[in-house]
C-alpha positions in Angstrom: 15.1 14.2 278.9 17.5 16.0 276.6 15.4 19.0 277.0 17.5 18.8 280.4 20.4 17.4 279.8 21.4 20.6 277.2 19.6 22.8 279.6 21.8 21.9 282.3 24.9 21.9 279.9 24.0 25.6 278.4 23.1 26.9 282.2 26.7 26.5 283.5 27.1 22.8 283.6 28.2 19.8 285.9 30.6 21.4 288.7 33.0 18.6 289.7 34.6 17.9 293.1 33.9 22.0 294.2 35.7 22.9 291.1 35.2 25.3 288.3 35.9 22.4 285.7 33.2 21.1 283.2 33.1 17.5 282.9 32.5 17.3 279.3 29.3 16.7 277.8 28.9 14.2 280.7 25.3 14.1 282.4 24.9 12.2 285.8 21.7 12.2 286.9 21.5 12.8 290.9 18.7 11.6 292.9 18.5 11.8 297.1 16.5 8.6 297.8 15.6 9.7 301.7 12.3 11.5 301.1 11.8 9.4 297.7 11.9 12.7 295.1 14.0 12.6 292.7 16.3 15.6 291.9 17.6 16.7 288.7 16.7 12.8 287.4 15.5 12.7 283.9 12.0 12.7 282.5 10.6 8.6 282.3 10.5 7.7 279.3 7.3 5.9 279.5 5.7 7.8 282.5 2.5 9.7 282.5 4.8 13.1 281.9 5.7 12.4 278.9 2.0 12.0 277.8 1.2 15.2 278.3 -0.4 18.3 276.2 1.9 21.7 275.4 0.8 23.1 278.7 1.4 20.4 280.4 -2.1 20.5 282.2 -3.8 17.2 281.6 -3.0 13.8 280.6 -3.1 12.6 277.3 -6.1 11.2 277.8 -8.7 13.6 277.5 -9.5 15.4 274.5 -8.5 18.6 273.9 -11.0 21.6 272.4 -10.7 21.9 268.6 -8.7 25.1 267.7 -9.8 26.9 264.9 -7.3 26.7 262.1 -7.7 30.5 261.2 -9.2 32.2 264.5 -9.1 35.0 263.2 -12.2 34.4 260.7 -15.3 36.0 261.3 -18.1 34.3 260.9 -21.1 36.7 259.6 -24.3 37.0 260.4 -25.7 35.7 257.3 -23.8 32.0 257.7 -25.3 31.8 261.0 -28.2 32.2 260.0 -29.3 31.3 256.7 -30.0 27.8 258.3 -33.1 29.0 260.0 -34.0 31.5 258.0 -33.9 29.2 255.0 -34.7 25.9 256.6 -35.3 23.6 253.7 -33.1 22.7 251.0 -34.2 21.2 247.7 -31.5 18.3 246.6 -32.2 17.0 242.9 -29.8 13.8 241.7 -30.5 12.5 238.2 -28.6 9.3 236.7 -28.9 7.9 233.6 -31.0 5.6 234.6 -33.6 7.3 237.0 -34.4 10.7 239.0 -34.8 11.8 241.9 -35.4 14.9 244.2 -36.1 15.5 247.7 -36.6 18.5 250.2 -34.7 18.3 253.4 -34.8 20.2 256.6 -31.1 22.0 257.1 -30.7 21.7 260.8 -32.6 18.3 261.8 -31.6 16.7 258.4 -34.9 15.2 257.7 -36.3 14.5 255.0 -39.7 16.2 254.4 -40.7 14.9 251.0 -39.1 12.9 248.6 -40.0 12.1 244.8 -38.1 9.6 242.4 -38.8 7.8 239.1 -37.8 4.8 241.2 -40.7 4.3 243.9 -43.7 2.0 242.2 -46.3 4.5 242.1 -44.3 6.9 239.4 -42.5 4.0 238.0 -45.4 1.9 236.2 -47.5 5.4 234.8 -43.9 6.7 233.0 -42.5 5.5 229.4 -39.2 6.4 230.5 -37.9 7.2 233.6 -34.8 9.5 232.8 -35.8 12.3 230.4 -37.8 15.5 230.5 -41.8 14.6 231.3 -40.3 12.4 234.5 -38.3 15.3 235.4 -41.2 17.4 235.1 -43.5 14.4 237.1 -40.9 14.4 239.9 -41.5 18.0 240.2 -44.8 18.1 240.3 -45.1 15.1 243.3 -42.4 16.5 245.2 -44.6 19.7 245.3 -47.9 18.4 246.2 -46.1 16.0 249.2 -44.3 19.3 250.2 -47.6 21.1 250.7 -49.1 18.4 252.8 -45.6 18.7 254.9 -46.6 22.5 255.0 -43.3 23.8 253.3 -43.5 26.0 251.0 -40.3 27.8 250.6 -37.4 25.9 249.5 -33.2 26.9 248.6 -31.3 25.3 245.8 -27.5 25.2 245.2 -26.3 23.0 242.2 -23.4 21.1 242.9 -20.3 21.8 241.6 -20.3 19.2 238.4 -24.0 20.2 237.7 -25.0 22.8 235.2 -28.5 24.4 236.0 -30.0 23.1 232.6 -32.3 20.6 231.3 -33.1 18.0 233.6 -32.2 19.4 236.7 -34.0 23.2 235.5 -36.8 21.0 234.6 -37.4 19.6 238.1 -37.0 23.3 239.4 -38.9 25.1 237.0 -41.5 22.4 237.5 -41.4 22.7 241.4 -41.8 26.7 241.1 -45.0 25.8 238.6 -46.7 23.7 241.2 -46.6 26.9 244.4 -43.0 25.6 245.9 -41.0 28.9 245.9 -37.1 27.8 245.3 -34.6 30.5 245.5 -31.6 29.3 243.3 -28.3 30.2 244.0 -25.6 30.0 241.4 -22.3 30.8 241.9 
């Protein structure tokens, strides 16, 4: 509405009565009821116009298509593919209290095999279920149950507060010992 009203202001204005004058800053909407359109009215304030999108092509309804924030990125070929060419990812998370690790499957998200200090089988044969021999136990499980999933191959990426040492090397180092090949990536 004041879109128009300083549009029709800054265009040449109101003429009043056939004369050059400007009525000033005065807006009066006019409207010619006979064939029910209204002329030069304002915009409803709650009507479906105002509701619409910047090109004014569809209600507010509908969803618009996400718009890349930068679309000028390229993408490479590597990002778009290192999912399938490097299906499984090997995810280790070790507390104070327990460990565990699992292998997952990058673009369906399962999980293919899955070791911890927690489940009942590991739990009762282990002293302690936090330090190096569990680590290494986890390792060594993970590995056979990823063989009987018929994986074989494996990628992992610390996270960013982890340091690739003790624990979590020992879970690797023991998966590598068992015929799981993990390629490690640190940045």
């Amino acid at each position: 509405m004041l879109r128009q009203v300083v549009g029709k202001l800054l265009n040449g204005g109101v003429v009043a009565n056939g004369a050059d004058k400007l009525r000033p800053w005065l807006y009066v909407p006019s409207s010619a009821l006979h064939n029910v359109n209204v002329l030069c009215a304002p915009r409803s304030f709650f009507g479906v116009e105002d509701f619409l999108d910047d090109d004014n092509s569809r209600p507010y309804t509908y969803q618009k298509g996400k718009k890349s924030k930068n679309p000028s990125k390229h993408v490479s070929f590597k990002q778009r593919t290192v999912a399938y060419m490097e299906p499984f990812t090997l995810d280790v998370f070790i507390s104070k209290r327990f460990v565990q690790a699992s292998l997952t499957h990058r673009v369906t998200s399962k999980q293919v095999a899955v070791a911890g200090t927690n489940s009942k089988d590991i739990k009762a044969v282990l002293k302690s279920r936090s330090d190096i021999p569990a680590c290494l136990s986890v390792g060594r499980i993970l590995a056979e149950r990823a063989r009987e999933a018929d994986v074989y191959t494996a990628s992992y990426t610390p996270r960013e507060r982890d340091k690739f040492e003790g624990k979590i090397r020992a879970v690797v180092q023991s998966l590598i010992d068992n015929g799981i090949d993990v390629k490690i990536y640190l940045d």
